[in-house]
KEKE-843849 format. One record per residue: residue number from 0; chain; x, y, z of N, C-alpha, C in turn. Coordinates in pm, whole numbers, plus 32768, in hexadecimal, padded with zeros to 4 digits. Layout:
BEGIN
num = NUM | cadena = A | nX = X | nY = Y | nZ = Z | caX = X | caY = Y | caZ = Z | cX = X | cY = Y | cZ = Z
...
END
This chain:
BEGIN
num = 0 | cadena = A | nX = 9822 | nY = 8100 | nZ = E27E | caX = 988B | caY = 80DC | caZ = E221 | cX = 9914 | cY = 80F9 | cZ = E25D
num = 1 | cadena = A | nX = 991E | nY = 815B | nZ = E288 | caX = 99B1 | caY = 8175 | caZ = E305 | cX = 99C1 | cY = 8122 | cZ = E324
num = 2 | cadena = A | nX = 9945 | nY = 80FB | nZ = E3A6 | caX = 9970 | caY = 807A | caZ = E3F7 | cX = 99AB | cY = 7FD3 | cZ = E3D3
num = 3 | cadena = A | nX = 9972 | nY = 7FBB | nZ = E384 | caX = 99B4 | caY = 7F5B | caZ = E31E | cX = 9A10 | cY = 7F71 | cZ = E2DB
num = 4 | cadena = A | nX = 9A47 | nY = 7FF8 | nZ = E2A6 | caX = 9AF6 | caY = 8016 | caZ = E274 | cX = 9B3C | cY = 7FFA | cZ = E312
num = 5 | cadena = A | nX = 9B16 | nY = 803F | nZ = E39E | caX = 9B58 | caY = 8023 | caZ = E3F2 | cX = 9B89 | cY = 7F95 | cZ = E42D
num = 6 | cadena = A | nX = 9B34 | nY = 7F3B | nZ = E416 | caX = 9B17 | caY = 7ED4 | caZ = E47C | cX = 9B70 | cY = 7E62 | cZ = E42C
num = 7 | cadena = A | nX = 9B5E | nY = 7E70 | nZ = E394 | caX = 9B81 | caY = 7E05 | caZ = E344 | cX = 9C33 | cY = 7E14 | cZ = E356
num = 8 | cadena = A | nX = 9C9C | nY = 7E7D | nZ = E361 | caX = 9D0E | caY = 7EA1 | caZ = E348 | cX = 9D40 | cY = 7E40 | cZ = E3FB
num = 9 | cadena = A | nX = 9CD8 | nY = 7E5B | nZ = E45C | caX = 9CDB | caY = 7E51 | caZ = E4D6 | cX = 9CFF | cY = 7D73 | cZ = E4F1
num = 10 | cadena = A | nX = 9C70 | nY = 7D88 | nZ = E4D1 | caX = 9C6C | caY = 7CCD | caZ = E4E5 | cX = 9CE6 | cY = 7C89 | cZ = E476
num = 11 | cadena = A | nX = 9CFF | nY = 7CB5 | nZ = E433 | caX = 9D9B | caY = 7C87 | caZ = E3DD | cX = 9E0C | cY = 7C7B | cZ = E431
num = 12 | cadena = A | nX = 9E36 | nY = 7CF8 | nZ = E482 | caX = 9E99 | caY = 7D19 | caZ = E4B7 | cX = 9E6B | cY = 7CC8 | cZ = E520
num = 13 | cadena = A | nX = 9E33 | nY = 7CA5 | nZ = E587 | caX = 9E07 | caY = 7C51 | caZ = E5D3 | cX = 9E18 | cY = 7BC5 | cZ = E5B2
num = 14 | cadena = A | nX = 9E07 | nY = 7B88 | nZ = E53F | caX = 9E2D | caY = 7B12 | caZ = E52F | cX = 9EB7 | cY = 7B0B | cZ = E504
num = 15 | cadena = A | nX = 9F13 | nY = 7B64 | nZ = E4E3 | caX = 9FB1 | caY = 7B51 | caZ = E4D6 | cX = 9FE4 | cY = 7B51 | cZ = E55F
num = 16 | cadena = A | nX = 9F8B | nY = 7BAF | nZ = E5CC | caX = 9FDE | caY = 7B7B | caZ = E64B | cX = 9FAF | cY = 7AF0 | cZ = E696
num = 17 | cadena = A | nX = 9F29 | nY = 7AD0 | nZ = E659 | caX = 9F12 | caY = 7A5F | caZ = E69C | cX = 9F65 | cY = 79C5 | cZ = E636
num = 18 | cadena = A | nX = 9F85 | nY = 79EE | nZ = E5E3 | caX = 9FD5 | caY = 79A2 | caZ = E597 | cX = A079 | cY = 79B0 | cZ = E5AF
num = 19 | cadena = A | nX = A0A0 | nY = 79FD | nZ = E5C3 | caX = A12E | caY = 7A04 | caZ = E618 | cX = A12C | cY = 79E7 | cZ = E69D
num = 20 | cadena = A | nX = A0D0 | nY = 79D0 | nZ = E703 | caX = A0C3 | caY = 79AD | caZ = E768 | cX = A0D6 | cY = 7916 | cZ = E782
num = 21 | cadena = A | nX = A06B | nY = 78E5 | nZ = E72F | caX = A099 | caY = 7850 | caZ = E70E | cX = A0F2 | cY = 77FA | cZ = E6DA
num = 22 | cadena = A | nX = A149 | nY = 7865 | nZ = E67E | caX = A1D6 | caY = 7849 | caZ = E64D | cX = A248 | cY = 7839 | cZ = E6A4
num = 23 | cadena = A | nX = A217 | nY = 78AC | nZ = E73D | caX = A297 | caY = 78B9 | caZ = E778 | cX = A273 | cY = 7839 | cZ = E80D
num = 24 | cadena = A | nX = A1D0 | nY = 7828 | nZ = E80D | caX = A1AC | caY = 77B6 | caZ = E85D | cX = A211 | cY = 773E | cZ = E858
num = 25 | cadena = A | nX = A1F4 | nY = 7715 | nZ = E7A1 | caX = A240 | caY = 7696 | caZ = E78F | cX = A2BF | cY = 76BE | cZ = E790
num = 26 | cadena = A | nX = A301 | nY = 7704 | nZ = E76A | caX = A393 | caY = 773E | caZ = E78D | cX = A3CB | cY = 76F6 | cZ = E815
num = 27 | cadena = A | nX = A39B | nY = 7769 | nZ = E877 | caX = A35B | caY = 772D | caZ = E918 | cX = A367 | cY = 76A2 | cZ = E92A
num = 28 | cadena = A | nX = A331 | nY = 7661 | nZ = E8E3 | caX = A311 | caY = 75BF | caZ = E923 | cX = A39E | cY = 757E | cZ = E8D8
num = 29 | cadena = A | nX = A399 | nY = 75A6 | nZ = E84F | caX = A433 | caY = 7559 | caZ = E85A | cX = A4A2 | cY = 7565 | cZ = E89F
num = 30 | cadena = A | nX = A4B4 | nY = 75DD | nZ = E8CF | caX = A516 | caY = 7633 | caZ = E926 | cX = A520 | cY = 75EC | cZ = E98E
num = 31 | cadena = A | nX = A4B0 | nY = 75B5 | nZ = E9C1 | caX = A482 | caY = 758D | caZ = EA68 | cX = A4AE | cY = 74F1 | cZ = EA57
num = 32 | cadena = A | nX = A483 | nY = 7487 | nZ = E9E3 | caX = A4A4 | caY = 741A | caZ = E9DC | cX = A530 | cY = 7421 | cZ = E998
num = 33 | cadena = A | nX = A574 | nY = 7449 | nZ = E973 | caX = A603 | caY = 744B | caZ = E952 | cX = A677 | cY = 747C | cZ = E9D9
num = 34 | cadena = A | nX = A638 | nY = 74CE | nZ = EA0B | caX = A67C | caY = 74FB | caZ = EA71 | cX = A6E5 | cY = 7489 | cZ = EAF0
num = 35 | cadena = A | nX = A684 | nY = 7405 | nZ = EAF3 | caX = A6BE | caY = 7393 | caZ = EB51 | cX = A737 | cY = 736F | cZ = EB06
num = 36 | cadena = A | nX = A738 | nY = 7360 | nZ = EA95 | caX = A789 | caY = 7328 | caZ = EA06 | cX = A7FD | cY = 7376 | cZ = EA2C
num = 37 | cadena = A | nX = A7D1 | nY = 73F7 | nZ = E9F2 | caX = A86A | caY = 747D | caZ = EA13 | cX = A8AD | cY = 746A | cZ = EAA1
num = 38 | cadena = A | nX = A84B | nY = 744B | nZ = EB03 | caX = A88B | caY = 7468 | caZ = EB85 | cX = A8E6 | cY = 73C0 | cZ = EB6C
num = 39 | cadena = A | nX = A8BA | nY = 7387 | nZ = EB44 | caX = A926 | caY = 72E9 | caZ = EB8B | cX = A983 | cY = 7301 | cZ = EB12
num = 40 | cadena = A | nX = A996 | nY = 732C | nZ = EAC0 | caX = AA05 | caY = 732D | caZ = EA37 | cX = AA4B | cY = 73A4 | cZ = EA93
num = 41 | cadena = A | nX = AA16 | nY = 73E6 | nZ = EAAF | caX = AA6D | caY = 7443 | caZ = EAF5 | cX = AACA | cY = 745C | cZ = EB68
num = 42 | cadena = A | nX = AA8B | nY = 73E4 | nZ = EB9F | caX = AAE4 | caY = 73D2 | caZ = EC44 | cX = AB5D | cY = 731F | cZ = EC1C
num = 43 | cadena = A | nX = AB1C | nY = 7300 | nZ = EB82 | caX = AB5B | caY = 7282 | caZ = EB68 | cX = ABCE | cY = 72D4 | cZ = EB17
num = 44 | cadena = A | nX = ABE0 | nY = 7352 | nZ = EAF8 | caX = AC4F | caY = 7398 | caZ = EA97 | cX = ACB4 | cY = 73F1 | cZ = EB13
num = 45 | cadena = A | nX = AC75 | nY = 73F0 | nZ = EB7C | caX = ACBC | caY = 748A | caZ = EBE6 | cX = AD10 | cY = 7445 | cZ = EC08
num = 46 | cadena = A | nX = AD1C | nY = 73C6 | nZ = EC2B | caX = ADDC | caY = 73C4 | caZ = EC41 | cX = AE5F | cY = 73C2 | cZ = EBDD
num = 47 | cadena = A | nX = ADF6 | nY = 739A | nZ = EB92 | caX = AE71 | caY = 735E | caZ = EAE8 | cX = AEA6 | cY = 741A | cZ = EACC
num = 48 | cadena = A | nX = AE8E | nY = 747D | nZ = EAE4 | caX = AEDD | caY = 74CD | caZ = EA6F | cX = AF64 | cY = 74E3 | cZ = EAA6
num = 49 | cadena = A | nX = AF96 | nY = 750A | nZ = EA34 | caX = B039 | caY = 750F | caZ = EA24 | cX = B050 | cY = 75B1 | cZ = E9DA
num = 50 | cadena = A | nX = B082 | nY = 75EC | nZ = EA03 | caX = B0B8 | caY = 763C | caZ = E9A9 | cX = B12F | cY = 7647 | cZ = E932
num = 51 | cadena = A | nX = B162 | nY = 75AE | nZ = E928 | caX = B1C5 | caY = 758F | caZ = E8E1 | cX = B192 | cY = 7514 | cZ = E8A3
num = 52 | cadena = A | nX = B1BB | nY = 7527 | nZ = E828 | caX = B1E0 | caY = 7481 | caZ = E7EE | cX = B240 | cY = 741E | cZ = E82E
num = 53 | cadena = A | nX = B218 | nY = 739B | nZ = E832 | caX = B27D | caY = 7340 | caZ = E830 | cX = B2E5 | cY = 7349 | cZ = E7FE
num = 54 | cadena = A | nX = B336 | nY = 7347 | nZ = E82D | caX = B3DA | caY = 7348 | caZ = E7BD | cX = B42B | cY = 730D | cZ = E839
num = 55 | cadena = A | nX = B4AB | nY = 72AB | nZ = E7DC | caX = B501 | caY = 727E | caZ = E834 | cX = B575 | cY = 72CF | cZ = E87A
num = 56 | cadena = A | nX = B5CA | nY = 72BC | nZ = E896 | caX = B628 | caY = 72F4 | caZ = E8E2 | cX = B68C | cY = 731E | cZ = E88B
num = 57 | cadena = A | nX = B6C4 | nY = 73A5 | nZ = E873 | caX = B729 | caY = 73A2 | caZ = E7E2 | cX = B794 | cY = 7399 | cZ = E7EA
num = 58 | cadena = A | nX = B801 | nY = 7343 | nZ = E7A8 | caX = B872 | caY = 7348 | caZ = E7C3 | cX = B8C8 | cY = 7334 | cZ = E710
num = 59 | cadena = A | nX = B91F | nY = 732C | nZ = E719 | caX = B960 | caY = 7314 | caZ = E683 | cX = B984 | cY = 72BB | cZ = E676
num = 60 | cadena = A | nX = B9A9 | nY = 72A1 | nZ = E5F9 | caX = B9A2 | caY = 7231 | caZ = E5BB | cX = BA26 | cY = 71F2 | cZ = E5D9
num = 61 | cadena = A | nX = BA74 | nY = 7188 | nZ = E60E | caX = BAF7 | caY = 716D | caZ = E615 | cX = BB3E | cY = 7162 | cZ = E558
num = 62 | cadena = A | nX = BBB2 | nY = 7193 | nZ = E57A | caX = BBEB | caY = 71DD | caZ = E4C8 | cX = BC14 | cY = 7116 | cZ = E49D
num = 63 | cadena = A | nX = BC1C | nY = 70B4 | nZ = E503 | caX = BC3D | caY = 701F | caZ = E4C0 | cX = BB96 | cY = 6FD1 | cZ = E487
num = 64 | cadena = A | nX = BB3A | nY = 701B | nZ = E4AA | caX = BAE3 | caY = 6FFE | caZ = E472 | cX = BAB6 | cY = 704D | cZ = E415
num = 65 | cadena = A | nX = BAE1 | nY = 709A | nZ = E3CA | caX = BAA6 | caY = 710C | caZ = E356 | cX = BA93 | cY = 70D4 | cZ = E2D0
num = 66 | cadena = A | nX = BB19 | nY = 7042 | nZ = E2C9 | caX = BACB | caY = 6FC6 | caZ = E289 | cX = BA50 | cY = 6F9B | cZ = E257
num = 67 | cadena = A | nX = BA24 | nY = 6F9B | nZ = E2E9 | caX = B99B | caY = 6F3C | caZ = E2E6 | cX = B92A | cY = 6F95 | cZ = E2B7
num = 68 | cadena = A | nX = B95A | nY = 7043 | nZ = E2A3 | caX = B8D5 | caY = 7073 | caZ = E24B | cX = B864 | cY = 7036 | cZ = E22F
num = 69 | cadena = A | nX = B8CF | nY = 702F | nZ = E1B9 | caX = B84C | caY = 6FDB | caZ = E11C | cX = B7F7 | cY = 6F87 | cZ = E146
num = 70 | cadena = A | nX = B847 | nY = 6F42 | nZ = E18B | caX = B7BC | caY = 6EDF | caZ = E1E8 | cX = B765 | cY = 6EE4 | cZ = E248
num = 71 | cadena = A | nX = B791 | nY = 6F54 | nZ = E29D | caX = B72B | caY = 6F99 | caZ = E301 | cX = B6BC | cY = 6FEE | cZ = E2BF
num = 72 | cadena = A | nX = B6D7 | nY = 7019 | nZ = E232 | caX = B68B | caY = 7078 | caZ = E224 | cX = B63A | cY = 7030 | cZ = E1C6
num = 73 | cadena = A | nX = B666 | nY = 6FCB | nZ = E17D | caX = B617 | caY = 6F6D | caZ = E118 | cX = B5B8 | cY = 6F00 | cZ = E197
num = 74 | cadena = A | nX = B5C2 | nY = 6F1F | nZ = E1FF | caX = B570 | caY = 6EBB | caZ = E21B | cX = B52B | cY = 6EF9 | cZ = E286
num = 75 | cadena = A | nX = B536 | nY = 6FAB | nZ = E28D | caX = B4E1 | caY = 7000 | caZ = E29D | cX = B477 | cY = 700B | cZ = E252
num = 76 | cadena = A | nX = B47A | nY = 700C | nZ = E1E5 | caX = B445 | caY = 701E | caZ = E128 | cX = B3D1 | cY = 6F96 | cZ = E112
num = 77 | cadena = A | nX = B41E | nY = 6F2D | nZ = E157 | caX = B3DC | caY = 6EA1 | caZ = E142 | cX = B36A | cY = 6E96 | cZ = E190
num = 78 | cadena = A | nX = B370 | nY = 6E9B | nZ = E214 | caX = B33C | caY = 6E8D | caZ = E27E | cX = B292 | cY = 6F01 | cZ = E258
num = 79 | cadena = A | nX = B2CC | nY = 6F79 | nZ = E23C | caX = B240 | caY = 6FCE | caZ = E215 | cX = B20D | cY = 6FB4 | cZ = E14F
num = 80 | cadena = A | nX = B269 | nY = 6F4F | nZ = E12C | caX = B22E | caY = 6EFD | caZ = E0A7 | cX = B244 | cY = 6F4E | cZ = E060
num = 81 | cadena = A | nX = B2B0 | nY = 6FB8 | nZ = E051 | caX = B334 | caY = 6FC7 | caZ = DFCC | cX = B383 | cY = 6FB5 | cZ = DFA2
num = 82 | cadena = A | nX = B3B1 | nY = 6FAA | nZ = DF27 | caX = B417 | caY = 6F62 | caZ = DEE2 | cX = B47B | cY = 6F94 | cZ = DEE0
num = 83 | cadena = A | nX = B4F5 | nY = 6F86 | nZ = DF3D | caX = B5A1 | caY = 6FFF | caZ = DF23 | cX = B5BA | cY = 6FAE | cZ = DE97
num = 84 | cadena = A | nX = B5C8 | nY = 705F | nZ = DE7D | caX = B60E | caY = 7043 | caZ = DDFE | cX = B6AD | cY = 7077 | cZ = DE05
num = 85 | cadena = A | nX = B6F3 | nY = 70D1 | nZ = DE60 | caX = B76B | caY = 7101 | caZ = DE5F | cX = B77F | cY = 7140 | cZ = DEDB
num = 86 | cadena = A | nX = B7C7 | nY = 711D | nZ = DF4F | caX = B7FF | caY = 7161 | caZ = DF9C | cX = B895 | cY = 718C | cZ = DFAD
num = 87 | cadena = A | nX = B8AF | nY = 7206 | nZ = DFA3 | caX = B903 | caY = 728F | caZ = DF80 | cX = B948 | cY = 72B5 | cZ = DFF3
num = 88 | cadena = A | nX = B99A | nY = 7287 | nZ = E023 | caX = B9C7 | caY = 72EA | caZ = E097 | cX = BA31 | cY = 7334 | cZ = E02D
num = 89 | cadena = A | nX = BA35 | nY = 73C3 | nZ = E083 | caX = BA71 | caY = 743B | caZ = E058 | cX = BAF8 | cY = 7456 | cZ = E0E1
num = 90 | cadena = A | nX = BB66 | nY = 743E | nZ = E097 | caX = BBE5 | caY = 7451 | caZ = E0DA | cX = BC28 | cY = 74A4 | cZ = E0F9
num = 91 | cadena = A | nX = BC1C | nY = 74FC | nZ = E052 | caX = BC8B | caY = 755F | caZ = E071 | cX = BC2A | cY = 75F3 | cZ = E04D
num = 92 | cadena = A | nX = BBE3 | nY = 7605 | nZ = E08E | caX = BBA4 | caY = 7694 | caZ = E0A3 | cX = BBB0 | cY = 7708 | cZ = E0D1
num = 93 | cadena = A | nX = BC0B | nY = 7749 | nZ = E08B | caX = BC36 | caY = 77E9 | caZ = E0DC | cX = BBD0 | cY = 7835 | cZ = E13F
num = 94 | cadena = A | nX = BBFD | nY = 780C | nZ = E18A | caX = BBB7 | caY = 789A | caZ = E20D | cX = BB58 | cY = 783A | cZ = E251
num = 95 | cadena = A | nX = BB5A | nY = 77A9 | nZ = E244 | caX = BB17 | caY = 7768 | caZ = E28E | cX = BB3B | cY = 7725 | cZ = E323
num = 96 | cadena = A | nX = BB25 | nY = 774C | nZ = E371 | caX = BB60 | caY = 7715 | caZ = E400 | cX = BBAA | cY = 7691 | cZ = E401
num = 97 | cadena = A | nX = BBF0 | nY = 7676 | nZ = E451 | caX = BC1D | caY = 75F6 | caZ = E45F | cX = BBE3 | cY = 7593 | cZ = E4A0
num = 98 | cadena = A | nX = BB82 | nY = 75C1 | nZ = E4F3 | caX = BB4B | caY = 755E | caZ = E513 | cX = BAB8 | cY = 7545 | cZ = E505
num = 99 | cadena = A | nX = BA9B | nY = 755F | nZ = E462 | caX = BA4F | caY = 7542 | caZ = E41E | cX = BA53 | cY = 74FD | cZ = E3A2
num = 100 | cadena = A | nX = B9F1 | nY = 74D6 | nZ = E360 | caX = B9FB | caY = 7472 | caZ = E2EC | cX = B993 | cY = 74BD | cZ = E273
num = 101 | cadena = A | nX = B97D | nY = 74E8 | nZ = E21E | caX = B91E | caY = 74E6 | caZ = E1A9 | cX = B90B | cY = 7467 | cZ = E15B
num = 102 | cadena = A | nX = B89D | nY = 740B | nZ = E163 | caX = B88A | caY = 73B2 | caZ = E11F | cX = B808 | cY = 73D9 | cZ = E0BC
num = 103 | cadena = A | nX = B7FD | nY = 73A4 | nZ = E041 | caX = B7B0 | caY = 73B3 | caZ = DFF9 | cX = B775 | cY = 7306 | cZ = DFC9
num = 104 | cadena = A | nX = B6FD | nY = 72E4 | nZ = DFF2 | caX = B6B5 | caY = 7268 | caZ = DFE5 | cX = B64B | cY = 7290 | cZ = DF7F
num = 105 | cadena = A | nX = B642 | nY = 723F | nZ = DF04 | caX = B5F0 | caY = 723D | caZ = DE9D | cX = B59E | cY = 71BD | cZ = DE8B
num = 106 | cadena = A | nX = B502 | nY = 71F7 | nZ = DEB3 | caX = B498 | caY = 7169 | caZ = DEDA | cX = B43E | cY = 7167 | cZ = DE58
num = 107 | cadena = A | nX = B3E5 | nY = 70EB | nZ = DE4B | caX = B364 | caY = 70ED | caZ = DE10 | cX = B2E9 | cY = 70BF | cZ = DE3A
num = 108 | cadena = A | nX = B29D | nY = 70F2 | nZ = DE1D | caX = B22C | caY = 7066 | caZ = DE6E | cX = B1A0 | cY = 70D7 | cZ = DE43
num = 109 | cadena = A | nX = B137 | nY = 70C0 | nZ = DE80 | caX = B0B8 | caY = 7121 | caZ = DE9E | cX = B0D4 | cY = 718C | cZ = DF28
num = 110 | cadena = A | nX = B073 | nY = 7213 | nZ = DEE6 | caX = B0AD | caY = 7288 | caZ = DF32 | cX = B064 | cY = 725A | cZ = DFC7
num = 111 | cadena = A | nX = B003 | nY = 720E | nZ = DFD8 | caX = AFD2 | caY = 71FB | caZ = E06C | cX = B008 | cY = 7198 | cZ = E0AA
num = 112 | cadena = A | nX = B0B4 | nY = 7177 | nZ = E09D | caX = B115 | caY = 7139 | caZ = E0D2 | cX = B178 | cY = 714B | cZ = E107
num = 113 | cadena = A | nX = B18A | nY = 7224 | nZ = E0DB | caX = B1D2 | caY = 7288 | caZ = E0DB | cX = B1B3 | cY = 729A | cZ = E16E
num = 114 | cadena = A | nX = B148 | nY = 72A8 | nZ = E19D | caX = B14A | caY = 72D2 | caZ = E223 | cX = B185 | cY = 7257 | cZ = E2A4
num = 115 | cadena = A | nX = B158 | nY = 7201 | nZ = E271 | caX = B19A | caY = 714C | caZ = E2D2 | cX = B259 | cY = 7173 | cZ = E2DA
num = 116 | cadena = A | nX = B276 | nY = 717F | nZ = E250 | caX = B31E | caY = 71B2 | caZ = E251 | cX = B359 | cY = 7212 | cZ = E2B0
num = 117 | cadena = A | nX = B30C | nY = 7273 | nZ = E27F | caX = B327 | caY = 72F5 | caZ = E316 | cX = B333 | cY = 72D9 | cZ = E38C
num = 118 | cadena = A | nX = B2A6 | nY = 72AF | nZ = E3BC | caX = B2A6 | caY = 7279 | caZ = E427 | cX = B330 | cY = 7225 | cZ = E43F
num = 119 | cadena = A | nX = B331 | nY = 71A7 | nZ = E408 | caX = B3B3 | caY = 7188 | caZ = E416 | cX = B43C | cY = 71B0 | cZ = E435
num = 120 | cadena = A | nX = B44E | nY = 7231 | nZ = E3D0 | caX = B4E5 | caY = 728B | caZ = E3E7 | cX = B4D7 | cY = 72B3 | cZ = E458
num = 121 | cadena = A | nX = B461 | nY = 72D5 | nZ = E465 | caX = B44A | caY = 733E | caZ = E4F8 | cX = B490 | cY = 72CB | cZ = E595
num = 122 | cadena = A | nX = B465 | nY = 7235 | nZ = E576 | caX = B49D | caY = 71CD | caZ = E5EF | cX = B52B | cY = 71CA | cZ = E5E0
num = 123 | cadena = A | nX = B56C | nY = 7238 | nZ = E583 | caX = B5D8 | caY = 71C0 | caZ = E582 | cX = B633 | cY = 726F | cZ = E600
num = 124 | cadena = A | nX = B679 | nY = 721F | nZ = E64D | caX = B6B7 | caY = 7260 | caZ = E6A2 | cX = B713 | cY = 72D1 | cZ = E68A
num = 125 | cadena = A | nX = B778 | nY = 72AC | nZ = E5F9 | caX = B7C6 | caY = 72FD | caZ = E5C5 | cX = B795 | cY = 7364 | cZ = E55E
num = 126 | cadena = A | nX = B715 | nY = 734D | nZ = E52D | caX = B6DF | caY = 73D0 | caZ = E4F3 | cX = B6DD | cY = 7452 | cZ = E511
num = 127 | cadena = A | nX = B73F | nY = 74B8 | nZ = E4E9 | caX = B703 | caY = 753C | caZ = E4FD | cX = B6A6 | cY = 757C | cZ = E4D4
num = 128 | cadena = A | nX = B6C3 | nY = 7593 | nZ = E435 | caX = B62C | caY = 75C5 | caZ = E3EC | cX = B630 | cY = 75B2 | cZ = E358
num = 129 | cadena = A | nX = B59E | nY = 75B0 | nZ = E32B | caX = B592 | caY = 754B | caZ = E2A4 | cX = B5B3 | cY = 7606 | cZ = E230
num = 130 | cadena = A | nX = B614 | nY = 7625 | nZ = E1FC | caX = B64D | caY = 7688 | caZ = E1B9 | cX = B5F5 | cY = 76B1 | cZ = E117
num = 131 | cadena = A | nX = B59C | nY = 764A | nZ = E116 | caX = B579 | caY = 7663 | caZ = E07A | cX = B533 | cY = 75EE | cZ = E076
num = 132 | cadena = A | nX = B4BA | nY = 75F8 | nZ = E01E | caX = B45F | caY = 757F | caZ = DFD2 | cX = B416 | cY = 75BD | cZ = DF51
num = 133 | cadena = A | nX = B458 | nY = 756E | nZ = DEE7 | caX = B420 | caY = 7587 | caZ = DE5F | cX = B3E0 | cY = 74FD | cZ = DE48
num = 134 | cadena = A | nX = B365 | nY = 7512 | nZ = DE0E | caX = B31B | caY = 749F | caZ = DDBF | cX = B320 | cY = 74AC | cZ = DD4E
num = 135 | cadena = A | nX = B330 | nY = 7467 | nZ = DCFB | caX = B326 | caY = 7479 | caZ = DC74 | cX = B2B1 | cY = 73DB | cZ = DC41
num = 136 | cadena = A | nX = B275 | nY = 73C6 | nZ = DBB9 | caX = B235 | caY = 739C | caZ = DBA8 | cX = B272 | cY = 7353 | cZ = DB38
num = 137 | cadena = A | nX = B2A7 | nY = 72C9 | nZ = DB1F | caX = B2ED | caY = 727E | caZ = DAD0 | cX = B29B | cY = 7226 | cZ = DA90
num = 138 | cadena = A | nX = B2C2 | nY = 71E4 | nZ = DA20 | caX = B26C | caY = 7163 | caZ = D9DE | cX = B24D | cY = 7108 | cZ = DA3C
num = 139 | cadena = A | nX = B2BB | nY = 70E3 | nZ = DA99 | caX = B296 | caY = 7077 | caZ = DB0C | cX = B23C | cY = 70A5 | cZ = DB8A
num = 140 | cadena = A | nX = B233 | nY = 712D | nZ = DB6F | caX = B1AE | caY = 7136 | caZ = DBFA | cX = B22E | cY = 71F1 | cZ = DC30
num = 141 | cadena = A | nX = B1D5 | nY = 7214 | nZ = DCB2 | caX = B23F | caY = 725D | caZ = DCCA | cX = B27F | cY = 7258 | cZ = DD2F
num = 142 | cadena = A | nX = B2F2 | nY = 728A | nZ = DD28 | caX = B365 | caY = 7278 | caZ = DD78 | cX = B3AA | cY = 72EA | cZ = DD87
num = 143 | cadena = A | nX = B3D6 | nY = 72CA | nZ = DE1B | caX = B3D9 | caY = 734F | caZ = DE9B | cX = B48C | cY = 7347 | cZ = DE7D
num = 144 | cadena = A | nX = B4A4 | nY = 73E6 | nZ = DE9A | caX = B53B | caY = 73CA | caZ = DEAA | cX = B54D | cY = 7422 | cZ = DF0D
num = 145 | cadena = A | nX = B57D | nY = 73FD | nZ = DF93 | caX = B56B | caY = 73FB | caZ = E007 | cX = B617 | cY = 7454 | cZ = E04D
num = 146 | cadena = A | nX = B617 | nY = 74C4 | nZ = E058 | caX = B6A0 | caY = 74E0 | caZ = E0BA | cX = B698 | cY = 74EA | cZ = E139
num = 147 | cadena = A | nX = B729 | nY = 747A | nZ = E17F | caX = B6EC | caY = 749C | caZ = E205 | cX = B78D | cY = 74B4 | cZ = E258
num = 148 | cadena = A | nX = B777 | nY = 74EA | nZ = E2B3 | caX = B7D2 | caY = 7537 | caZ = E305 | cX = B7CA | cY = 74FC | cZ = E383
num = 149 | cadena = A | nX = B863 | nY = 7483 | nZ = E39F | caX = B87D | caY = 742C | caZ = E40E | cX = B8E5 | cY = 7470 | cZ = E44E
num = 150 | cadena = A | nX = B8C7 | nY = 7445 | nZ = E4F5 | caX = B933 | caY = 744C | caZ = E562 | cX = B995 | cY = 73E1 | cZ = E57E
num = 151 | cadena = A | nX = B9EB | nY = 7407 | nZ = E549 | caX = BA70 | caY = 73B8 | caZ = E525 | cX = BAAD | cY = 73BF | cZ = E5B6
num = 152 | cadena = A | nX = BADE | nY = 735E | nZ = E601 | caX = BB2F | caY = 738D | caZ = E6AC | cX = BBB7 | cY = 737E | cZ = E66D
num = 153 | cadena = A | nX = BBE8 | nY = 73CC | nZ = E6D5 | caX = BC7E | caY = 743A | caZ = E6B4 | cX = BCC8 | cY = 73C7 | cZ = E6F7
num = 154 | cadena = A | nX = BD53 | nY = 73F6 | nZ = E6B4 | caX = BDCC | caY = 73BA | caZ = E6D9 | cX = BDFB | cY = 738D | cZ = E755
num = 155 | cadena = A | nX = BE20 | nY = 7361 | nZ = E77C | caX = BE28 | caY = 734C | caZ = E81D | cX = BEDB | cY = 7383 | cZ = E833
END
C-alpha cells in the first residue's frame, strides 16, 4: 500500500514534465520557422532608423504675411478634415516676445482628425509650440480650441 501512495504522486509529476516538454518543443518549432521572417524584417528595418522625426527647417513667419493666418491654418484644419471655426491671433500680450505670435484657432470635426491637424502644425516651418488644447463637447460634435505659439522674423 506505500508503494502505490509512492508511485502514483510520482507518474503525475512525470507527465507535467513530459507535458511541458512538448509545450516548449512546439514553442521551439515556431521560434525556428519564424526566425527567417525576423531575420529579413530585420535587416529590411537596419538602415531606416532615425533618431529624430521629420520636421522641416524652422524659420519665422515673414510679419507681411501674418495676414494669411486664417488661411494657412484653416486649410491646415481642412486638409486633416476639420472645420475652422475662428482663427485668433493675439497682438497685444504683455511679456510676450517680439518675435513671437499667440494665435488661438477654434476647430470642429471628429477627435481621430485631431491627430492629422498636429501633424500638420508640426510641417509648418514657423511653428514654435502648440501652448494649450481644450476640447470641449458641443451640440455640433466636438471642437478643439487650439493655442499656438509662432516665430514671427524680426525687423530688419
Amino acid at each position: 500500500m506505500i508503494l502505490f501512495a509512492v508511485l502514483l504522486p510520482r507518474q503525475q509529476s512525470i507527465r507535467d514534465v513530459e507535458q511541458e516538454n512538448r509545450s516548449l518543443r512546439e514553442e521551439l518549432e515556431v521560434q525556428r520557422t519564424l526566425a527567417p521572417v525576423y531575420e529579413a524584417w530585420k535587416s529590411r528595418t537596419a538602415g531606416s532608423r532615425t533618431s529624430e522625426l521629420p520636421c522641416p527647417q524652422k524659420s519665422g513667419l515673414p510679419r507681411d504675411r501674418i495676414a494669411l493666418l486664417p488661411a494657412v491654418l484653416s486649410e491646415v484644419g481642412a486638409v486633416a478634415g476639420l472645420q475652422t471655426i475662428q482663427v485668433t491671433p493675439e497682438f497685444s500680450r504683455t511679456g510676450s516676445p517680439g518675435n513671437s505670435l499667440l494665435v488661438h484657432h477654434i476647430l470642429r470635426g471628429e477627435f481621430k482628425k485631431l491627430r492629422g491637424y498636429l501633424i500638420g502644425l508640426g510641417n509648418l516651418s514657423f511653428l514654435e509650440r502648440i501652448e494649450e488644447i481644450r476640447i470641449a463637447q458641443t451640440s455640433d460634435g466636438p471642437e478643439y480650441s487650439i493655442s499656438i505659439r509662432l516665430a514671427v522674423e524680426q525687423e530688419s
